[in-house]
N, C-alpha and C positions, 0 to 999 in steps of 0.2 A: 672703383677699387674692388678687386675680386678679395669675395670671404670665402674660404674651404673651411668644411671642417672633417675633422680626421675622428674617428671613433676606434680604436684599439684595445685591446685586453689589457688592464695595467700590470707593469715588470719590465716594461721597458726602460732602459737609463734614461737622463736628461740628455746625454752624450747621442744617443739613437734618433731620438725627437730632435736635436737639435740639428742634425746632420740629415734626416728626412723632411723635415721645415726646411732646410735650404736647398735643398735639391725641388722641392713643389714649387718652392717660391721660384726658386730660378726659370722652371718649367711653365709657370702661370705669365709668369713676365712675359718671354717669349709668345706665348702662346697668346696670349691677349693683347700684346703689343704693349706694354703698360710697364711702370717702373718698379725698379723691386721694392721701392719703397712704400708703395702704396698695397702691397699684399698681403693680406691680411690669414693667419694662420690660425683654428681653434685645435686644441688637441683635447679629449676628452676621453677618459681610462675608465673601464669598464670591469667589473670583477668577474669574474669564469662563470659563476652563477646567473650573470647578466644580461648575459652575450649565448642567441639560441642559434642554431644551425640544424635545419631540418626539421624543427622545433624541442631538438634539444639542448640545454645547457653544454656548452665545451666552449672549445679552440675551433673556428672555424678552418684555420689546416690543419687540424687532425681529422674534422669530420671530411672536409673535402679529400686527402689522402687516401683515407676509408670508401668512397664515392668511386677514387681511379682507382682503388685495387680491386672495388668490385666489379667496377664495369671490365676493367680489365679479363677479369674472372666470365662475364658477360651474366653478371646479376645487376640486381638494385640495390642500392642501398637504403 
């Protein structure tokens, strides 16, 4: 039985999780040949303070966004 687990910034709805749970699960079944019933899903919500990117505190796409408009720019970020 595949376990995923999903680590996220919380603010997400129940409605969002619920509708990304069934699409992973759908995708894990498939993908591993296995039933959907045996898919096992953890969701675990993380507060902005929590959650480092670059090793700083944010939103991972916000820092990644920051990353293309630099490169873009043809800096680093």
């Amino acid at each position: 039985m595949p376990i995923i687990e999903i680590h996220v910034l919380e603010g997400r709805s129940s409605e969002v999780k619920a509708r990304a749970a069934a699409a992973i699960t759908q995708a894990a079944a498939e993908g591993f040949g296995v039933s959907k019933d045996t898919v096992r899903i953890l969701v675990t919500e993380h507060k902005k303070d929590e959650f480092y990117v670059g090793g700083r505190a944010g939103r991972a796409t916000d820092k990644a966004k920051a990353g293309l408009v630099a490169e873009n720019k043809g800096e680093k970020s």
